[in-house]
Structures are given as C-alpha cells and as structure tokens.
N, CA and C atoms as a LAMMPS dump frame, in Angstrom:
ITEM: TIMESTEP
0
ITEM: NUMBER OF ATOMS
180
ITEM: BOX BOUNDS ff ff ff
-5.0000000000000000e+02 5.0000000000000000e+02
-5.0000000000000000e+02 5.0000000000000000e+02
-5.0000000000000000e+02 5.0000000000000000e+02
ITEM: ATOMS id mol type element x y z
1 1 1 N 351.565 -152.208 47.399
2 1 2 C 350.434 -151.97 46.525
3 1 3 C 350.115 -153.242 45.751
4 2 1 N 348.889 -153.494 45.905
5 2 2 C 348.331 -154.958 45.21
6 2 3 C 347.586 -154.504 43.78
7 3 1 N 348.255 -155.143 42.834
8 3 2 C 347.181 -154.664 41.864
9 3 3 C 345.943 -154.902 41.603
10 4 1 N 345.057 -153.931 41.406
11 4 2 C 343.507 -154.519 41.412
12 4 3 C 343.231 -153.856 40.296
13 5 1 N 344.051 -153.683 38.894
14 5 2 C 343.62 -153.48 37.907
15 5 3 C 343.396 -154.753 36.544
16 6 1 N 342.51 -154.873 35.564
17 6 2 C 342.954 -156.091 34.782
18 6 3 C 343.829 -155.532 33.821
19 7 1 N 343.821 -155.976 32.646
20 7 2 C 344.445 -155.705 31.138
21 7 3 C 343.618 -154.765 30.59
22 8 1 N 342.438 -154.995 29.997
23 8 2 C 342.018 -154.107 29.366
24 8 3 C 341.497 -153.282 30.063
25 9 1 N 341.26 -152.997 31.525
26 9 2 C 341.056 -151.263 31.834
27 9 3 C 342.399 -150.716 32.002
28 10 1 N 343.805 -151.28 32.049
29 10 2 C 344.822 -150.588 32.141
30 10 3 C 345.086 -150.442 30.709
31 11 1 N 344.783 -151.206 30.072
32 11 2 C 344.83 -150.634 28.518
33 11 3 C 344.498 -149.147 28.07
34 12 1 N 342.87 -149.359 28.447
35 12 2 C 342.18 -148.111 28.392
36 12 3 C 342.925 -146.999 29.021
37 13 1 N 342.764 -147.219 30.485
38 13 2 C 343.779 -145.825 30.458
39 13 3 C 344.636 -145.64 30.317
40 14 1 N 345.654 -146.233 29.551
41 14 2 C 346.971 -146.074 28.904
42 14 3 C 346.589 -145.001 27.654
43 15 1 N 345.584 -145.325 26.831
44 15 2 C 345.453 -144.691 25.47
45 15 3 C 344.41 -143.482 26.208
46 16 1 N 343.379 -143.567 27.156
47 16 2 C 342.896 -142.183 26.756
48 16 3 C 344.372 -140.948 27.777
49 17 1 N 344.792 -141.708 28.359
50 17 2 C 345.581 -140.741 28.891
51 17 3 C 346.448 -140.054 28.22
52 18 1 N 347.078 -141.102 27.126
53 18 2 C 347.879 -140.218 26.253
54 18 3 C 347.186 -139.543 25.12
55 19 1 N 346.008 -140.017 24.731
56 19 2 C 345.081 -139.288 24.285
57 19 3 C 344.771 -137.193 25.113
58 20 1 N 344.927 -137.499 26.179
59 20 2 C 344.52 -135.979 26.621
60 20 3 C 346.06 -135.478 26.872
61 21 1 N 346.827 -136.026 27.026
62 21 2 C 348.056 -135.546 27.233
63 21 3 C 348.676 -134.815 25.758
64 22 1 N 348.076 -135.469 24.854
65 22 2 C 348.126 -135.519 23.392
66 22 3 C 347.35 -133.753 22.379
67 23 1 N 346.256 -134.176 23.28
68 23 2 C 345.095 -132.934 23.281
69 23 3 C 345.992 -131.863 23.782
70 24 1 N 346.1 -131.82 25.4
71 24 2 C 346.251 -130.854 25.845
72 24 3 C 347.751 -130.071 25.076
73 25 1 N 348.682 -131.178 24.42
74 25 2 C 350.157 -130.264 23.719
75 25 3 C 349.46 -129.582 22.528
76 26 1 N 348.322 -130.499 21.974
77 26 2 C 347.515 -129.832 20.663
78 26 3 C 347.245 -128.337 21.095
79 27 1 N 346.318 -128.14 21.884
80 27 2 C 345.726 -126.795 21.865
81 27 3 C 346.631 -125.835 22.876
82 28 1 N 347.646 -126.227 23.739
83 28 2 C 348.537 -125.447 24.627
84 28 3 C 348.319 -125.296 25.555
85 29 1 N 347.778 -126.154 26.287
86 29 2 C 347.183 -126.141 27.322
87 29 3 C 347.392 -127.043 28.758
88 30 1 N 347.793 -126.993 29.743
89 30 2 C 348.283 -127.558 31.053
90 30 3 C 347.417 -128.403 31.472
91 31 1 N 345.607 -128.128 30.912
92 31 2 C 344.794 -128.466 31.742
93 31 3 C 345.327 -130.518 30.97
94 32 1 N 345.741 -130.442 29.745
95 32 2 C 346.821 -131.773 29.306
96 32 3 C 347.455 -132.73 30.222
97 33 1 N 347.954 -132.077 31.161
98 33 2 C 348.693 -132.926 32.313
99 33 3 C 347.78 -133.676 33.128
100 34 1 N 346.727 -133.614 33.083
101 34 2 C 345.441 -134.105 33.728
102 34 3 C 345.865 -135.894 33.106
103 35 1 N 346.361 -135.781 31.952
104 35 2 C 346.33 -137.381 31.312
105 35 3 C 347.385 -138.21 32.146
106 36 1 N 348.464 -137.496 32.974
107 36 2 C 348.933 -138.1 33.908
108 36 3 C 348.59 -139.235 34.424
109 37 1 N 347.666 -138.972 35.194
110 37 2 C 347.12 -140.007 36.068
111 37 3 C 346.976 -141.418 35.557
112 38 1 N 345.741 -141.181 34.52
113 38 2 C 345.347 -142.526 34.127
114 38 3 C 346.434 -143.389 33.239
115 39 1 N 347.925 -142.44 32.623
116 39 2 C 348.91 -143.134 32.26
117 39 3 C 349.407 -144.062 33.426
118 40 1 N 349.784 -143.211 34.444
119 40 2 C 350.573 -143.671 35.649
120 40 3 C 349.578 -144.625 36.347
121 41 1 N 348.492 -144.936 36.274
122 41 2 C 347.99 -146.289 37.164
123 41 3 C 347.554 -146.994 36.25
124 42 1 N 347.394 -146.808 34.854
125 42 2 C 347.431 -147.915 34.226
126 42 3 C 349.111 -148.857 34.1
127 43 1 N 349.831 -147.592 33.787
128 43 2 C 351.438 -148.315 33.694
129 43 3 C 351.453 -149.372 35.395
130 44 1 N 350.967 -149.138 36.227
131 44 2 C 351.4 -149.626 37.476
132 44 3 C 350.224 -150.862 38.058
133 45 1 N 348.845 -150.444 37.286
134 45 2 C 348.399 -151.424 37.399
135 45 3 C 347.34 -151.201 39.269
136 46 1 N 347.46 -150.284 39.41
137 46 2 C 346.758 -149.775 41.17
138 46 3 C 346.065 -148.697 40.744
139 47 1 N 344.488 -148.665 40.957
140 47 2 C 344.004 -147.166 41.441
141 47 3 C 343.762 -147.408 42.992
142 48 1 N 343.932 -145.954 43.528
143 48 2 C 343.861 -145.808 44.625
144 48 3 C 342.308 -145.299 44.734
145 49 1 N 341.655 -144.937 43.717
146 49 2 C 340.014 -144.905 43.85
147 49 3 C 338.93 -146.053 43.749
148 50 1 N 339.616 -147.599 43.609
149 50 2 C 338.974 -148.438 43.85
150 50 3 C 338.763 -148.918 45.182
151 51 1 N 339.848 -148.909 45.686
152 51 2 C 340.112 -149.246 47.56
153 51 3 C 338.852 -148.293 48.28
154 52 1 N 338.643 -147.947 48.639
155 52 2 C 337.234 -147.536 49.343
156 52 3 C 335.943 -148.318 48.934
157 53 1 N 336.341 -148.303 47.341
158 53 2 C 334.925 -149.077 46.61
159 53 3 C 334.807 -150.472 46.991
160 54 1 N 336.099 -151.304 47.148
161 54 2 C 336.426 -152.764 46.471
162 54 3 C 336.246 -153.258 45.328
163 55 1 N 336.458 -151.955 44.589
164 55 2 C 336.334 -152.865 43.174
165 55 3 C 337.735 -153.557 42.526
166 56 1 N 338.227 -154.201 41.883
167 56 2 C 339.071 -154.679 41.546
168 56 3 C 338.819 -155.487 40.165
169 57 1 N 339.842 -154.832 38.937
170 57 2 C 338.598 -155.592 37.499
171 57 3 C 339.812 -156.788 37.034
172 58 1 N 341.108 -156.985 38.111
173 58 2 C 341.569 -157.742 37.795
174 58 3 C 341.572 -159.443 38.324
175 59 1 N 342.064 -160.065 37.834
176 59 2 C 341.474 -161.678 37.536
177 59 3 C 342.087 -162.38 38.645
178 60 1 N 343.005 -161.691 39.438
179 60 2 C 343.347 -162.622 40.614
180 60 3 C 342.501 -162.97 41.708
C-alpha cells in the first residue's frame, strides 16, 4: 500500500472520526462505529477510494 494521503487530510480524518466515534458513545448508538474508517486511513495514511479516482493529496 502506497500512501496517497497528505498531512492535513489525514489530520482531518483523524479528528472528525473521533469526533463521530465520540457522538455515537454520546447518544448510544453503533451507527458511532462508522468513525472507524476515517480514523483507520488517516492513522495509515491509504484510502482505498482514491485508487479508482487517482487522486492522491499527498506531496510525493
């Protein structure tokens, strides 16, 4: 896996993810785990929904 993310969109989804992950323990709710994602490919630095696109917002 090549990363094709930069800094500040893995930023971003670092915080809104824990942002809904955050939400969803607030109100009790599973639909919360949804914040998964954008934790886990910001921590890693790969979406797998850019590859079809070619987008890539990182600087290499």
């Amino acid at each position: 896996m090549k990363q094709n993310m930069g800094t500040v969109d893995r930023a971003i989804r670092v915080v809104v993810g824990v942002g809904i992950l955050a939400y969803g323990a607030f109100v009790g709710s599973y639909w919360g785990l949804i914040g998964i994602v954008p934790v886990l490919t910001g921590t890693v630095g790969f979406c797998p929904a850019y590859l079809p696109l070619g987008l890539s917002t990182c600087k290499r």
